[in-house]
N, C-alpha and C positions, 0 to 999 in steps of 0.2 A: 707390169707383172706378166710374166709369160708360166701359165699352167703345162701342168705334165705333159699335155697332149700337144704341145706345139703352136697352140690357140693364142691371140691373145685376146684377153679377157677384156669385155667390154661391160665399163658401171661399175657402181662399188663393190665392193664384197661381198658377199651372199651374209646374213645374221645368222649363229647359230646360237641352240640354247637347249639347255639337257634337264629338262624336270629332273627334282630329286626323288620319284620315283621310279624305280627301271620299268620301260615298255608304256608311261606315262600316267595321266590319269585321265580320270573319267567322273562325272559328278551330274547331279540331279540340275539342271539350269534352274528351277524356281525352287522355295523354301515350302516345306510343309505347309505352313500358314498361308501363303500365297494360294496355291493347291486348294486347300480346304477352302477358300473365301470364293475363288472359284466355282468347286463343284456347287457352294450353296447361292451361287448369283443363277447359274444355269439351270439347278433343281427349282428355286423358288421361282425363275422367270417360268418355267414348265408345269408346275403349279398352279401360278397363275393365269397361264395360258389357259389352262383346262379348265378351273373356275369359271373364267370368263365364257368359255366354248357352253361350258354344263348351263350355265345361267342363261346363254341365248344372248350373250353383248358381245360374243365375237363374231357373230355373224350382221348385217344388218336385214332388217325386217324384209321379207320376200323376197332377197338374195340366197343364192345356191351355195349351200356350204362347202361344200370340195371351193370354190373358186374363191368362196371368200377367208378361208384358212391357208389358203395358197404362199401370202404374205407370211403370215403369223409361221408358218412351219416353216419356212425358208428360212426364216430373220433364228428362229430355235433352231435348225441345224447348221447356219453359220456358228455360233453360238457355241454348239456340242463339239463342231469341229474344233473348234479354237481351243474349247477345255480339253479335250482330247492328246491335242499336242501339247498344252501347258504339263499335262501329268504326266508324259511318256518323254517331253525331251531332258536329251544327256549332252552336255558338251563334254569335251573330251582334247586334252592338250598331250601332245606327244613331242621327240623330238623334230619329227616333221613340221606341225603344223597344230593349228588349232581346227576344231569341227565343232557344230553344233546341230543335234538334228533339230527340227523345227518343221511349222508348214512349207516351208522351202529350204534346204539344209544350208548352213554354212558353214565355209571353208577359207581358211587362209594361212598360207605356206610361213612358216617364219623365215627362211632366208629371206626373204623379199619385205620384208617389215620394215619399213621406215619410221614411225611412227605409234608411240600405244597410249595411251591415259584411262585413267581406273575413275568409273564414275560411281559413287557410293553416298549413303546417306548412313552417317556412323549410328549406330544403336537402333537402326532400323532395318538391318541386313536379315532380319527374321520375316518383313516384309514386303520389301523392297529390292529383288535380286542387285545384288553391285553388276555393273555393267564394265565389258573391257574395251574399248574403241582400239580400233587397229588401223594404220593406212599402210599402204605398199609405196615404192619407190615410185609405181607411176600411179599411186590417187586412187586407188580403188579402198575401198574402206568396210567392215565389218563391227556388228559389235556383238560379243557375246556373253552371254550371262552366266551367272554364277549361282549357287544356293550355298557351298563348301567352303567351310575356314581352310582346307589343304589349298583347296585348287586357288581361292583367294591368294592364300601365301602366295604361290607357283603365279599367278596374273601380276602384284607387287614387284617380285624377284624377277622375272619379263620384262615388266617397262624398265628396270633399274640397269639391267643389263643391255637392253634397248639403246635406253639412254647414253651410257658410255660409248658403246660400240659406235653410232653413229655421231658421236659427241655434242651432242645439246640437251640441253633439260627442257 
């Protein structure tokens, strides 16, 4: 195959794929529930944390408390980080690409997609974000989550069309 430009093209084909929404979508990566079981694993461990501090068992006896909370607040603002980006990330599928923000964001072009499978636990998709596994032509691999029956549909209609294009199931 020789392109407009005189080139010729080297590898398969680029995949292309057009959400049936125009300009794409965009969706919450976790489900309310998820979210909410969250904030109360982070509050109640912060809770507890202070408990503990107020009672005098999170320090040990004749230890300096700045160093001996040093642990405890670190391991809670891991913690707060993590919930932080569970409530605030969006993935987001366009005709480019798919994204997701996150503690490290992800990216992945769909020309280049070799590869997709939907990982889901049926009737639990209120808990359990469904997951999109992606690989490229040369092996690099992503997954991104979901909370959204649209963007779900749009992830299903993806592999199927995937699927053909490259011709294997």
């Amino acid at each position: 195959m020789v392109p407009a430009s005189g080139t010729t093209q080297v590898g398969p084909p680029p995949f292309r794929f057009e959400p049936r929404v125009p300009g794409g979508l965009r969706a919450p990566a976790f489900s309310r529930t998820f979210r909410l079981i969250a904030t109360a694993i982070v509050a109640g461990s912060a809770w507890w944390m202070f408990q503990l501090w107020q009672s005098g068992k999170l320090a040990p006896a004749g230890s300096d408390a700045v160093v001996a909370l040093g642990w405890p607040l670190a391991a809670l603002a891991l913690m707060a980080y993590t919930w932080w980006h569970i409530q605030t990330s969006t993935t987001r599928l366009t005709a480019e690409g798919l994204h997701q923000t996150w503690i490290w964001d992800k990216k992945m072009e769909l020309r280049e997609l070799a590869y997709g499978k939907l990982f889901r636990v049926r009737g639990l998709e209120w808990l359990i974000a469904p997951r999109l596994y992606v690989r490229t032509l040369l092996g690099k691999f992503a997954v991104f989550y979901t909370a959204d029956r649209e963007m779900l549909a749009e992830f299903e209609r993806l592999i199927q069309e995937l699927q053909a294009f490259r011709g294997f199931r």
